[in-house]
N, CA, C, O and CB atoms as a CASP TS submission, in Angstrom:
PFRMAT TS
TARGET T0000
AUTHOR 0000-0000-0000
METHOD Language model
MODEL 1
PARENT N/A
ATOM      1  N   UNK     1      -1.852   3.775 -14.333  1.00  0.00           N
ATOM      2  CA  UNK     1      -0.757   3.616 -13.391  1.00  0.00           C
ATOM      3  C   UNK     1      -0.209   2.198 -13.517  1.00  0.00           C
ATOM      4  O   UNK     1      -0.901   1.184 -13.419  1.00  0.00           O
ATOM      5  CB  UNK     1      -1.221   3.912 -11.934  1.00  0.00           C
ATOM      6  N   UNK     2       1.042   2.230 -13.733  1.00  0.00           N
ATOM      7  CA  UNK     2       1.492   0.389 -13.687  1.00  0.00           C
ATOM      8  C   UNK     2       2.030   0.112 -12.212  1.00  0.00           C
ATOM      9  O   UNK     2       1.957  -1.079 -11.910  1.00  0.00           O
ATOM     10  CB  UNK     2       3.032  -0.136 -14.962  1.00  0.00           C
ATOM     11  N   UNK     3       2.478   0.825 -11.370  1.00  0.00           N
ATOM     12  CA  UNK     3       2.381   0.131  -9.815  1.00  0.00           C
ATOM     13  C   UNK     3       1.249   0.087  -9.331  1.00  0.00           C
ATOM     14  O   UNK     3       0.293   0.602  -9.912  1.00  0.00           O
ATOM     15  CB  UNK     3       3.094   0.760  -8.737  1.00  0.00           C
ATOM     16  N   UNK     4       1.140  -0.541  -8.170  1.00  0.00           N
ATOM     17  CA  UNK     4      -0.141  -0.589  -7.326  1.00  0.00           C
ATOM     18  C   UNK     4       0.609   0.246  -5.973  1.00  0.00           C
ATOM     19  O   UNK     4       1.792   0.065  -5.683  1.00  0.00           O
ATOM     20  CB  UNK     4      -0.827  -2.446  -6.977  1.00  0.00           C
ATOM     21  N   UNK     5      -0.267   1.140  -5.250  1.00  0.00           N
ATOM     22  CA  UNK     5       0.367   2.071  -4.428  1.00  0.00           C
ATOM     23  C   UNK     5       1.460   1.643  -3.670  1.00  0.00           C
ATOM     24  O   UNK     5       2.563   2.157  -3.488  1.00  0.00           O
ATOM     25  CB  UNK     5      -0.480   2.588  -3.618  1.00  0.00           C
ATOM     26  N   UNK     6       0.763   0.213  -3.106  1.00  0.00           N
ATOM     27  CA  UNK     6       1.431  -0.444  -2.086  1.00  0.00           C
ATOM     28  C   UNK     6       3.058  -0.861  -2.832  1.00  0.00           C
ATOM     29  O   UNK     6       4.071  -0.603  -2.182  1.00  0.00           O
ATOM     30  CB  UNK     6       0.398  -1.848  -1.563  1.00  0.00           C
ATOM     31  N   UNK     7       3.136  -1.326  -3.825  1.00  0.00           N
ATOM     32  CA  UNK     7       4.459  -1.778  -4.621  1.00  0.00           C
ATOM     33  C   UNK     7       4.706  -0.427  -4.407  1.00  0.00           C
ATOM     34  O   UNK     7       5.322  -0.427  -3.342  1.00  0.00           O
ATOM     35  CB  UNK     7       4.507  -2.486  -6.295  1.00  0.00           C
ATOM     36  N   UNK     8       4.576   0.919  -4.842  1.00  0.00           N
ATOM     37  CA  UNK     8       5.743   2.203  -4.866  1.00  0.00           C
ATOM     38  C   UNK     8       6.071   2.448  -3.343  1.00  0.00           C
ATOM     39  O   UNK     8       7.078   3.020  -2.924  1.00  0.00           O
ATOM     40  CB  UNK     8       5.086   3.840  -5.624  1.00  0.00           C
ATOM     41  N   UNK     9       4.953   1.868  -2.518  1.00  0.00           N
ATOM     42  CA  UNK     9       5.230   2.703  -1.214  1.00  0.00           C
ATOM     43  C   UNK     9       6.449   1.514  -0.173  1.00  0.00           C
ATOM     44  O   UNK     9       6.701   1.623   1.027  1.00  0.00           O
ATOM     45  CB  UNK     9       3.319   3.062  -0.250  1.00  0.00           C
ATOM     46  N   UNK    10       7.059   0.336  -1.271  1.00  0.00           N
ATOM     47  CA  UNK    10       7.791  -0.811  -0.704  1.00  0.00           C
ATOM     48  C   UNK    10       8.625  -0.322  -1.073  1.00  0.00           C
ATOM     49  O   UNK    10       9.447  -1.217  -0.875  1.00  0.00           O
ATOM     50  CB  UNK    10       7.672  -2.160  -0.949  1.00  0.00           C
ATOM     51  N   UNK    11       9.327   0.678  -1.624  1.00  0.00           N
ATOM     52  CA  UNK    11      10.527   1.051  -1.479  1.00  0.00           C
ATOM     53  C   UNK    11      11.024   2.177  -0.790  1.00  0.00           C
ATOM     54  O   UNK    11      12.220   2.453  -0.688  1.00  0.00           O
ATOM     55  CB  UNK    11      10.886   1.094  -2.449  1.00  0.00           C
ATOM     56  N   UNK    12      10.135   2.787  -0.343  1.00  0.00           N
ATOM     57  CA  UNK    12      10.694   3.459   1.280  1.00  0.00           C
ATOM     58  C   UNK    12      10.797   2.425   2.838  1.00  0.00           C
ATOM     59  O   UNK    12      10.786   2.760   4.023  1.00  0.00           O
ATOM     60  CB  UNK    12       9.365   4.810   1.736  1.00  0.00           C
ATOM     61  N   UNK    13      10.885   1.238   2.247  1.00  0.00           N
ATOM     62  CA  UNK    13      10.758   0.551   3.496  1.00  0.00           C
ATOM     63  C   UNK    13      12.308   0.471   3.871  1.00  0.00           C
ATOM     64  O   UNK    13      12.999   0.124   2.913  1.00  0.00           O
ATOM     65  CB  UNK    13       9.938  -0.951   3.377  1.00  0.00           C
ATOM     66  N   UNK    14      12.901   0.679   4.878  1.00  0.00           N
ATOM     67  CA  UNK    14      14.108   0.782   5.704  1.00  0.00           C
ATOM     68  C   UNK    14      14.346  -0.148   7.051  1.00  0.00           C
ATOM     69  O   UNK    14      13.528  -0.318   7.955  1.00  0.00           O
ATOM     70  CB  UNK    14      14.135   2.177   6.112  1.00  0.00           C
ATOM     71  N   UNK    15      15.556  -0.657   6.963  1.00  0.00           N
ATOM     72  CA  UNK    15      15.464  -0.941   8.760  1.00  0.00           C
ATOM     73  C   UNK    15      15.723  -0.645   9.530  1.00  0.00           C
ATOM     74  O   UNK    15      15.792  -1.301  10.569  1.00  0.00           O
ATOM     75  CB  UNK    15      15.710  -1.575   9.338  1.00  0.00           C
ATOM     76  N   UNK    16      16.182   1.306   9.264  1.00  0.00           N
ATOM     77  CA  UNK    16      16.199   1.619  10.358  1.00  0.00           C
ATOM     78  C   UNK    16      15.237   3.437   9.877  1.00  0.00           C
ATOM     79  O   UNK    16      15.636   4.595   9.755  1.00  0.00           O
ATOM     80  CB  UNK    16      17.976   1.423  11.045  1.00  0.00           C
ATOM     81  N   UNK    17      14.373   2.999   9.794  1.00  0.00           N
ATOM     82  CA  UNK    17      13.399   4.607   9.505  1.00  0.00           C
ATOM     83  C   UNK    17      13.914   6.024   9.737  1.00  0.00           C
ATOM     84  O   UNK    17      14.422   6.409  10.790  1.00  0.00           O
ATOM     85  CB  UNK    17      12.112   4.709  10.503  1.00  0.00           C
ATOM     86  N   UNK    18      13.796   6.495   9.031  1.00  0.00           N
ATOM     87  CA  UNK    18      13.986   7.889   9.372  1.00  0.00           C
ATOM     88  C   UNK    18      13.316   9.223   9.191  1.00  0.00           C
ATOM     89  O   UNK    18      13.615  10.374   9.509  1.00  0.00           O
ATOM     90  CB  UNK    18      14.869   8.073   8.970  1.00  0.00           C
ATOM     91  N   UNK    19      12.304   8.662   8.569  1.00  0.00           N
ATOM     92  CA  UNK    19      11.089   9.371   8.379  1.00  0.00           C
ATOM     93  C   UNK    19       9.734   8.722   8.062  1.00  0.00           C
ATOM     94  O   UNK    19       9.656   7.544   7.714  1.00  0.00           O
ATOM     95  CB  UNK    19      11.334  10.199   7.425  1.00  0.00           C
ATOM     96  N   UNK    20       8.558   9.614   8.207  1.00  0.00           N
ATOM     97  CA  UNK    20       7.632   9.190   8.608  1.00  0.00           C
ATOM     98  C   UNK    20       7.187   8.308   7.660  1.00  0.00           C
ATOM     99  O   UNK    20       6.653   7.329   8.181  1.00  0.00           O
ATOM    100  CB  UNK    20       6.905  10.043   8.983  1.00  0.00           C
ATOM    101  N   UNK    21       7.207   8.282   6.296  1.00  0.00           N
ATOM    102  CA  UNK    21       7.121   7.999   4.900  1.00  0.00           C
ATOM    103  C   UNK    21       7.312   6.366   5.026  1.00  0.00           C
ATOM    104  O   UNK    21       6.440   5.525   4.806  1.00  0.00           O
ATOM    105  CB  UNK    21       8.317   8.871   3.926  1.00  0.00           C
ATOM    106  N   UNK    22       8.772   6.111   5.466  1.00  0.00           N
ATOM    107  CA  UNK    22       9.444   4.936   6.102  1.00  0.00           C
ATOM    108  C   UNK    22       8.654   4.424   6.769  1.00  0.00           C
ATOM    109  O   UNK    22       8.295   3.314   6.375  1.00  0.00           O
ATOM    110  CB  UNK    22      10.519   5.099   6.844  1.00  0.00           C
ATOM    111  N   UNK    23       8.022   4.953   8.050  1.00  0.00           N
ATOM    112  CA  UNK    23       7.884   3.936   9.049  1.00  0.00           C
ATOM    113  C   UNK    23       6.296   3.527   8.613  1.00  0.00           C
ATOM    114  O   UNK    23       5.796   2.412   8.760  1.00  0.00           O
ATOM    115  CB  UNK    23       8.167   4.539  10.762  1.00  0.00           C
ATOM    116  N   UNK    24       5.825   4.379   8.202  1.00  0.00           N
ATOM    117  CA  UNK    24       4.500   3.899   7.418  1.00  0.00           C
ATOM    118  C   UNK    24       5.171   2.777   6.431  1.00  0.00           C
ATOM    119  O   UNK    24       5.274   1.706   7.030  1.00  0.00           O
ATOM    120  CB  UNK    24       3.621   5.303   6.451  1.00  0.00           C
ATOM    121  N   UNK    25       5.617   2.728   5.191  1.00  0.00           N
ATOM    122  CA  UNK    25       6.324   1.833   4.304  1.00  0.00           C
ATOM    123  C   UNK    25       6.594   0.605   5.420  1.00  0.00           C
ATOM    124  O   UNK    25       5.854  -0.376   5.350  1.00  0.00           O
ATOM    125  CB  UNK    25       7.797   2.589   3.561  1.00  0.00           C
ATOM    126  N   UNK    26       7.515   0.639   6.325  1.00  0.00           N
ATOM    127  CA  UNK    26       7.630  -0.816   7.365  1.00  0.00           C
ATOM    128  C   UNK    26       6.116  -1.547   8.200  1.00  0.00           C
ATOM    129  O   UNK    26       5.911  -2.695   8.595  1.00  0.00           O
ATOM    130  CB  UNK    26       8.778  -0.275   8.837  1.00  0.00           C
ATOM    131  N   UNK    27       5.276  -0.344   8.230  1.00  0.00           N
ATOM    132  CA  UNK    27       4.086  -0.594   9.171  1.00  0.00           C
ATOM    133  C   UNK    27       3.334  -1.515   7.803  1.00  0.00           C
ATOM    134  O   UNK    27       3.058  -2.692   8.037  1.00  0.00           O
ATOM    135  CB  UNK    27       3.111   1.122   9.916  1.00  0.00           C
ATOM    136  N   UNK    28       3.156  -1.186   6.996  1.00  0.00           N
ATOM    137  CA  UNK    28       1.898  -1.349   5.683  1.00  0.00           C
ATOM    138  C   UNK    28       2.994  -3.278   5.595  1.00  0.00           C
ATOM    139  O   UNK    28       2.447  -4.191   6.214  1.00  0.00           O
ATOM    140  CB  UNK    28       2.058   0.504   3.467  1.00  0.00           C
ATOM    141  N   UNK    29       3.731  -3.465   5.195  1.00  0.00           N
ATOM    142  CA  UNK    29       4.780  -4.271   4.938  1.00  0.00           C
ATOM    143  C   UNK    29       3.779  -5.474   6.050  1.00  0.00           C
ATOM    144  O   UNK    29       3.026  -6.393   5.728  1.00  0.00           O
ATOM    145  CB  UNK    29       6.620  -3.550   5.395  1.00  0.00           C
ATOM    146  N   UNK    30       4.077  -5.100   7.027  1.00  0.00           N
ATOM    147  CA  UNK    30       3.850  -6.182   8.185  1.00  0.00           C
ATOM    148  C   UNK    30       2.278  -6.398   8.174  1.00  0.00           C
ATOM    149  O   UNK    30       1.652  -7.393   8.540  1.00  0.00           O
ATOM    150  CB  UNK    30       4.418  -5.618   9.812  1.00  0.00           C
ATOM    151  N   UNK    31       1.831  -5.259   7.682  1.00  0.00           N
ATOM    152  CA  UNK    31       0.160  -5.467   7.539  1.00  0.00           C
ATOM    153  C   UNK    31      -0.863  -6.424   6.823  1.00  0.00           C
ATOM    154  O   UNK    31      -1.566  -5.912   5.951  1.00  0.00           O
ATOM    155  CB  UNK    31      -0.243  -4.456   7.038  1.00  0.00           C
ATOM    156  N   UNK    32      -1.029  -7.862   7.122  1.00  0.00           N
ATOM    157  CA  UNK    32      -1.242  -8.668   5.770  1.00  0.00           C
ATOM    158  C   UNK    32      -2.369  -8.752   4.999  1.00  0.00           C
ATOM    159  O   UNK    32      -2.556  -9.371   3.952  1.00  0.00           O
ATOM    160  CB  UNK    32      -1.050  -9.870   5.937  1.00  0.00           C
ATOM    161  N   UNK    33      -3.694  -7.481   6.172  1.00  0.00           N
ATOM    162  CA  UNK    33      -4.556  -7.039   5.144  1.00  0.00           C
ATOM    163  C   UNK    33      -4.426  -5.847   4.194  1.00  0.00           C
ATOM    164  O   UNK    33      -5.483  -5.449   3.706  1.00  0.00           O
ATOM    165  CB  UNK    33      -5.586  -6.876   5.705  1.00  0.00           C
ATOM    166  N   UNK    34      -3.353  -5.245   3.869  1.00  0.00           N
ATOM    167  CA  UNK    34      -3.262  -3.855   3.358  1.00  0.00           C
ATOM    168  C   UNK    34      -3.812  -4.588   2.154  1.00  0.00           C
ATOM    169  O   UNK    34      -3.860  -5.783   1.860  1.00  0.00           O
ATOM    170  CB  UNK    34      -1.720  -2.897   3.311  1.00  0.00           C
ATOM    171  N   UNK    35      -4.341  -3.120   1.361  1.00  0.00           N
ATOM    172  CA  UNK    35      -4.991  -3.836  -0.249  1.00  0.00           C
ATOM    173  C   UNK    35      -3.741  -3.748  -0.638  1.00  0.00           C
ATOM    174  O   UNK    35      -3.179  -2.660  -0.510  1.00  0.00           O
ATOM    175  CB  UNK    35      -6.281  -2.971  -1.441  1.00  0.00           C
ATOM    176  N   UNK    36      -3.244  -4.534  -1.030  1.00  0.00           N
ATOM    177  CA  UNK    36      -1.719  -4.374  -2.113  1.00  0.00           C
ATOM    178  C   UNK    36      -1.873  -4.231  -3.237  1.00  0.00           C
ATOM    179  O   UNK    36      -1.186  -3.569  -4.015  1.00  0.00           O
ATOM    180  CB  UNK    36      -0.755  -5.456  -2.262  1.00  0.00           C
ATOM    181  N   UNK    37      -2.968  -4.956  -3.474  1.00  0.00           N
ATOM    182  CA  UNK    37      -3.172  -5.010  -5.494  1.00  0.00           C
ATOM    183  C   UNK    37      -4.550  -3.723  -5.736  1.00  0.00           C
ATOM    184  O   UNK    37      -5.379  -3.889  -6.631  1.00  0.00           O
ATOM    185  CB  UNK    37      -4.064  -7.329  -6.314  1.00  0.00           C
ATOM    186  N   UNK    38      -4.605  -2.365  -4.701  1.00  0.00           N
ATOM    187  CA  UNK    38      -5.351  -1.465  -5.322  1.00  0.00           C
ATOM    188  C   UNK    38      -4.312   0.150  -5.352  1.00  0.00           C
ATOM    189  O   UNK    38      -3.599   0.784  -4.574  1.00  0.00           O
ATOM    190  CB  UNK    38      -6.906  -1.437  -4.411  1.00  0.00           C
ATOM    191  N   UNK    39      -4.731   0.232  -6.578  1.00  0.00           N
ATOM    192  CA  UNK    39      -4.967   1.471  -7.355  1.00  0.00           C
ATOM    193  C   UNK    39      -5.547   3.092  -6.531  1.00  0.00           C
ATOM    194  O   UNK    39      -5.302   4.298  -6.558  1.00  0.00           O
ATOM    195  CB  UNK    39      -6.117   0.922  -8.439  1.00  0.00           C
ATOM    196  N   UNK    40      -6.385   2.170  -5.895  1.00  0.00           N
ATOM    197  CA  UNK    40      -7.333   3.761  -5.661  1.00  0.00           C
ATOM    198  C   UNK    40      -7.399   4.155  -4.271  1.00  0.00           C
ATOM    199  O   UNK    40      -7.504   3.457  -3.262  1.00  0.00           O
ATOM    200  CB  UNK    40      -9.072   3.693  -6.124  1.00  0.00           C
ATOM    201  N   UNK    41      -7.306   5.587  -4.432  1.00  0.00           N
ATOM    202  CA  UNK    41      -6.926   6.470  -3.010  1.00  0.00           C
ATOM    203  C   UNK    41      -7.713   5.894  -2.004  1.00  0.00           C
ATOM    204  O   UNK    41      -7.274   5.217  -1.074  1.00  0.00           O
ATOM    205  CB  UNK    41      -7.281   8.158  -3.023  1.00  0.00           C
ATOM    206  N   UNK    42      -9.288   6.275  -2.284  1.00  0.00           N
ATOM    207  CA  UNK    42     -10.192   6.224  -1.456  1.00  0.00           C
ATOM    208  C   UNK    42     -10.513   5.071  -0.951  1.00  0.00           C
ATOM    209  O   UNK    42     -11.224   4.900   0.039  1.00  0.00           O
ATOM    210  CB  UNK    42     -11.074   6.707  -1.858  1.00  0.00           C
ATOM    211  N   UNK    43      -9.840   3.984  -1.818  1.00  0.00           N
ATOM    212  CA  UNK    43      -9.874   2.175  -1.052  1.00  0.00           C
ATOM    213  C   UNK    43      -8.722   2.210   0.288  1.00  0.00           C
ATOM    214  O   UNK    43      -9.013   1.709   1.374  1.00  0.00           O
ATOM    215  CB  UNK    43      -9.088   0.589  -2.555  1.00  0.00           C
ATOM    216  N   UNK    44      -7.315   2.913   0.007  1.00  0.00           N
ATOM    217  CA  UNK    44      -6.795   2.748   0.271  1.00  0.00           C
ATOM    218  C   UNK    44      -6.743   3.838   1.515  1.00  0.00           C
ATOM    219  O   UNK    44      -6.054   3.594   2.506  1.00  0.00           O
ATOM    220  CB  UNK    44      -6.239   2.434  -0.587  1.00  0.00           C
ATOM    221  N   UNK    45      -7.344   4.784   1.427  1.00  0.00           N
ATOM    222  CA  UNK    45      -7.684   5.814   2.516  1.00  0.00           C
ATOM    223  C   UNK    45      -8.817   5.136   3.546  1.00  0.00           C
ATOM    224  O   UNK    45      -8.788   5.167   4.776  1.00  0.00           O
ATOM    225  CB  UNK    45      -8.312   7.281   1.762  1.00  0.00           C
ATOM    226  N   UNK    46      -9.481   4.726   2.977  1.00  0.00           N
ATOM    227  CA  UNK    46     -10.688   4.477   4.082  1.00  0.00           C
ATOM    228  C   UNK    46     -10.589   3.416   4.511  1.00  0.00           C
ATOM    229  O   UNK    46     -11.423   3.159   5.380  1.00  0.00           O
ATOM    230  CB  UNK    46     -12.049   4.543   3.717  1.00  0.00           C
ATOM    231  N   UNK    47      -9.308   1.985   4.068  1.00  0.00           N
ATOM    232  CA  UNK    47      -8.534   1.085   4.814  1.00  0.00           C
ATOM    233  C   UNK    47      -8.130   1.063   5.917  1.00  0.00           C
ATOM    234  O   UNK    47      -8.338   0.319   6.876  1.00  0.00           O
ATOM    235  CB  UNK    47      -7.744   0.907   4.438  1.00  0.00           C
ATOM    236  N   UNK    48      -7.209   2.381   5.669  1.00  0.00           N
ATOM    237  CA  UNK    48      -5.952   3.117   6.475  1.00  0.00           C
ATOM    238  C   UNK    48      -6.821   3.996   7.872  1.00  0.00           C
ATOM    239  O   UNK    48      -6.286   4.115   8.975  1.00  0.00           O
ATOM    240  CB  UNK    48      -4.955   4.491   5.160  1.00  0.00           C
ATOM    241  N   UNK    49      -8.152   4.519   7.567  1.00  0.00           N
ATOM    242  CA  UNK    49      -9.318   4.963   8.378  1.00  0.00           C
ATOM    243  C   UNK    49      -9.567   3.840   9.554  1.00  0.00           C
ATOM    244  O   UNK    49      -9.711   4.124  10.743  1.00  0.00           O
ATOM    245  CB  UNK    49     -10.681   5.141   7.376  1.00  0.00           C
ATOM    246  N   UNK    50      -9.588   2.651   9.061  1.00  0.00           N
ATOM    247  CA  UNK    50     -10.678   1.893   9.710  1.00  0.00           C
ATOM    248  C   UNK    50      -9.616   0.707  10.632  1.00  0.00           C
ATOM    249  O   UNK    50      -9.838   0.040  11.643  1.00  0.00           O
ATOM    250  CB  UNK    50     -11.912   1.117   8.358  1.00  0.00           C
ATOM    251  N   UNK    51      -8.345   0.843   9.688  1.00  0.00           N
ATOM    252  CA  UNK    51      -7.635   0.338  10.247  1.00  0.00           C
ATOM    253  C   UNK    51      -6.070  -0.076  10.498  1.00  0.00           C
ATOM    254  O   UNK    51      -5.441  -1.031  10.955  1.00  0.00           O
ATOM    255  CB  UNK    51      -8.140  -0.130  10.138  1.00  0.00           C
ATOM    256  N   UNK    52      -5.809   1.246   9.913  1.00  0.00           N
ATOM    257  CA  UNK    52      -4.313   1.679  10.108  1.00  0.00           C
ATOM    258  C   UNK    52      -3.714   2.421  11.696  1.00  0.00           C
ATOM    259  O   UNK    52      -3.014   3.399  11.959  1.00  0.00           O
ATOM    260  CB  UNK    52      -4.104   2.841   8.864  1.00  0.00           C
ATOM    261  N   UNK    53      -4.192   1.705  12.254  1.00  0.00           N
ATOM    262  CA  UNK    53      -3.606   1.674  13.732  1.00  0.00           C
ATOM    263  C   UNK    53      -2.312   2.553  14.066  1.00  0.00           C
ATOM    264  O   UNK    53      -2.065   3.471  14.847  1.00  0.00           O
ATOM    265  CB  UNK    53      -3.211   0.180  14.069  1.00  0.00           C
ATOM    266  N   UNK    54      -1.388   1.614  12.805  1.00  0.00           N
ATOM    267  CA  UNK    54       0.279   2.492  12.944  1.00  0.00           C
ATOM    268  C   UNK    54       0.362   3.585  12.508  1.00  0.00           C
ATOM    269  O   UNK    54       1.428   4.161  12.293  1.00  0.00           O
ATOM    270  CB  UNK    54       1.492   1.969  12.238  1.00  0.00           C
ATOM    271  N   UNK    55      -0.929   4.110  12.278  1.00  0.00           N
ATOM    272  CA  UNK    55      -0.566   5.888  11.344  1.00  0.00           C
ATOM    273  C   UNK    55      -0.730   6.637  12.394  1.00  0.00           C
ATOM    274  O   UNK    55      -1.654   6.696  13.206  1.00  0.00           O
ATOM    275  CB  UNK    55      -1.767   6.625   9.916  1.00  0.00           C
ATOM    276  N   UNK    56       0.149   7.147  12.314  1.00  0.00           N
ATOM    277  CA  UNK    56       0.326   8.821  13.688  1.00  0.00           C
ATOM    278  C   UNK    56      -0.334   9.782  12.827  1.00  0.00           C
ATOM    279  O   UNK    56      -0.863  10.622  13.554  1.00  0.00           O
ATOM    280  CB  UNK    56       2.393   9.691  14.191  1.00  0.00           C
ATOM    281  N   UNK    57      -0.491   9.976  11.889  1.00  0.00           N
ATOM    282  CA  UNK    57      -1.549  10.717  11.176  1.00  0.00           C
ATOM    283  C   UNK    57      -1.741  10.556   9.527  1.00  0.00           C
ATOM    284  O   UNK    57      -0.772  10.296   8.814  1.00  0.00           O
ATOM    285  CB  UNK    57      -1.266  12.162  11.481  1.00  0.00           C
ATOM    286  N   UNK    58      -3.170  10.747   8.957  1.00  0.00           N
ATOM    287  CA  UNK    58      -3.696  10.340   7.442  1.00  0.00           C
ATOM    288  C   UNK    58      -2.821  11.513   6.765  1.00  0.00           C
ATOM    289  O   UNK    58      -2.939  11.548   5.540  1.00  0.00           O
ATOM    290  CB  UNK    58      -5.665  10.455   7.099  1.00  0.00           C
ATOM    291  N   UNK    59      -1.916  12.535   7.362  1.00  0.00           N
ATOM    292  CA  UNK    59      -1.310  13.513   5.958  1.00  0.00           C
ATOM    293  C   UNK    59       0.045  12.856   5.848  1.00  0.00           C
ATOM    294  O   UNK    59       0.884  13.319   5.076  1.00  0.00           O
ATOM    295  CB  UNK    59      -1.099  15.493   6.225  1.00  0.00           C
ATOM    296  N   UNK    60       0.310  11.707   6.653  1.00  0.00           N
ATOM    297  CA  UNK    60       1.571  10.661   6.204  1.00  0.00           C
ATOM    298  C   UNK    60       1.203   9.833   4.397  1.00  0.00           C
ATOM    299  O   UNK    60       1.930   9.865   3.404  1.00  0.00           O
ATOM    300  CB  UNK    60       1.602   9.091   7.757  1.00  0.00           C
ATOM    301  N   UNK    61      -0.198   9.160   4.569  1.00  0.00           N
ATOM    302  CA  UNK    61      -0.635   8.883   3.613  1.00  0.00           C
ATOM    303  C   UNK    61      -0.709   9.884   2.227  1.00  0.00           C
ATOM    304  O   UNK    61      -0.611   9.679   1.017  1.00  0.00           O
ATOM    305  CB  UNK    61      -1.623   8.495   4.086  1.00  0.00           C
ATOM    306  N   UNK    62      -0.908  10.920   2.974  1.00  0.00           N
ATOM    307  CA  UNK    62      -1.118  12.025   1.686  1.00  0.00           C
ATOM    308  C   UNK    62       0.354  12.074   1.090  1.00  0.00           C
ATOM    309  O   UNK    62       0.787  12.029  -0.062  1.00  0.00           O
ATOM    310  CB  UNK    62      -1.685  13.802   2.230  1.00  0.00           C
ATOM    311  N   UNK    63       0.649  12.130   1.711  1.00  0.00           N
ATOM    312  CA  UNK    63       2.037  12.763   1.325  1.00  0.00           C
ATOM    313  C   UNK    63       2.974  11.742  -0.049  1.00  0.00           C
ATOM    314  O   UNK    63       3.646  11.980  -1.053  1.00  0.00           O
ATOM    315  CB  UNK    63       3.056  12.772   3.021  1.00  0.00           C
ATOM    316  N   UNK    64       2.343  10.241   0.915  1.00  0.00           N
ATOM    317  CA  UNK    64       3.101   9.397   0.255  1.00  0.00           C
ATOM    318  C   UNK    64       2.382   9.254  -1.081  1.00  0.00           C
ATOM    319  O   UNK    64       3.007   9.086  -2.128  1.00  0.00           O
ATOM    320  CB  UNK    64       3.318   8.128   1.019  1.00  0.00           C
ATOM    321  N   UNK    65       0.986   9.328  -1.018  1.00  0.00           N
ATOM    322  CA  UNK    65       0.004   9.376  -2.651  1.00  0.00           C
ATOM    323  C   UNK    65       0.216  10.689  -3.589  1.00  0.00           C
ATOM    324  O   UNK    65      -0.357  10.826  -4.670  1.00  0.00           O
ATOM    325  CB  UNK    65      -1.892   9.432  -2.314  1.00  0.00           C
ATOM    326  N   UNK    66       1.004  11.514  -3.099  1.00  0.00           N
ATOM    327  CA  UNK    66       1.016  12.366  -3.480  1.00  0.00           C
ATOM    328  C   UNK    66       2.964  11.969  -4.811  1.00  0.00           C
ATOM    329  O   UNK    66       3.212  12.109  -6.009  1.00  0.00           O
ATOM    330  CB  UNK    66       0.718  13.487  -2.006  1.00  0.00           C
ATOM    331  N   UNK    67       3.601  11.577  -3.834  1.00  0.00           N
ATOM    332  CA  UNK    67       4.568  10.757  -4.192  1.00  0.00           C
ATOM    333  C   UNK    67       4.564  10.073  -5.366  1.00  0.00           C
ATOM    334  O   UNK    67       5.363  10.285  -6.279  1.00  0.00           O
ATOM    335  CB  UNK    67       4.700   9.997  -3.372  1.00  0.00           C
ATOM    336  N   UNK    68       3.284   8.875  -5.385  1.00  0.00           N
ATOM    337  CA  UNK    68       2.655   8.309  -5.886  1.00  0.00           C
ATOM    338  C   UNK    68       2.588   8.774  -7.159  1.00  0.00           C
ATOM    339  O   UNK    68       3.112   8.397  -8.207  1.00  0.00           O
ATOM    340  CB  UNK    68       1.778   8.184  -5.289  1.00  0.00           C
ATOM    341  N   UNK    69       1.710   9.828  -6.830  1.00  0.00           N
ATOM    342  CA  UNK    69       1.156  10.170  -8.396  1.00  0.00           C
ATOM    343  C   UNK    69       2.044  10.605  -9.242  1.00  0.00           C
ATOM    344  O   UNK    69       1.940  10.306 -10.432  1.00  0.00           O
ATOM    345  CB  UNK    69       0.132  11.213  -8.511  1.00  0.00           C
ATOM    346  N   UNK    70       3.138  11.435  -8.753  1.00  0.00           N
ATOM    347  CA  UNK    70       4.055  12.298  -8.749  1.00  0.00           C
ATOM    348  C   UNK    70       5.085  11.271  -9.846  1.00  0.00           C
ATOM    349  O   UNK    70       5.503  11.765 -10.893  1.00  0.00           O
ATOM    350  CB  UNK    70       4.569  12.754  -7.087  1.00  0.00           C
ATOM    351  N   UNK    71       5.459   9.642  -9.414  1.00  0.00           N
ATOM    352  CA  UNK    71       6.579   8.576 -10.244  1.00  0.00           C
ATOM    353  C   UNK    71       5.310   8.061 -11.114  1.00  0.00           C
ATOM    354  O   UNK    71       5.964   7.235 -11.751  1.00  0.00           O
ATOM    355  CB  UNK    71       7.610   7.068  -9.121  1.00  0.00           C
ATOM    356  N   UNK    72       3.945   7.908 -11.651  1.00  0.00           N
ATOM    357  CA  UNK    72       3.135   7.257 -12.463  1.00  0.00           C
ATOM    358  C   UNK    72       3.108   8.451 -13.599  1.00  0.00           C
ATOM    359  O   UNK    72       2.850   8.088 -14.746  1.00  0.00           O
ATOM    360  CB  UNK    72       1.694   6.764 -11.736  1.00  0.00           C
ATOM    361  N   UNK    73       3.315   9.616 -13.400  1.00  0.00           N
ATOM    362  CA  UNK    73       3.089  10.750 -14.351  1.00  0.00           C
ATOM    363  C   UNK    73       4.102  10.551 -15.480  1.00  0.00           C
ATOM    364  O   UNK    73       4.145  11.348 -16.417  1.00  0.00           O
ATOM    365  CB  UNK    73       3.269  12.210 -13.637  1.00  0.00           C
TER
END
């Protein structure tokens, strides 16, 4: 993969959201522990577990890794 999740998931960032994808993308942005420089789901899932506060729910994340994998292919 040549992005790191966090770089693909900075371009759904908006200023004015309109979906959930977005407001996660603005939440992670402001977050200054997000891993930015990882690769891997399960770092980045069990982050988002322990301390992704702004997630109204983990199938926002899915969705967006799913995204993810979807522009590295």
């Amino acid at each position: 993969m040549s992005k790191t999740f966090y770089h693909f998931l900075m371009k759904y960032r908006h200023p004015e959201p309109k979906d959930s994808i977005s407001h996660f993308a603005n939440h992670a942005y402001e977050d200054h522990s997000f891993p930015k420089t990882s690769y891997d789901y399960d770092e980045i899932s069990s982050y988002l577990e322990l301390n992704g506060t702004y997630m109204e729910s983990m199938s926002v994340f899915d969705e967006a890794w799913q995204l993810y994998v979807l522009s590295e292919s």
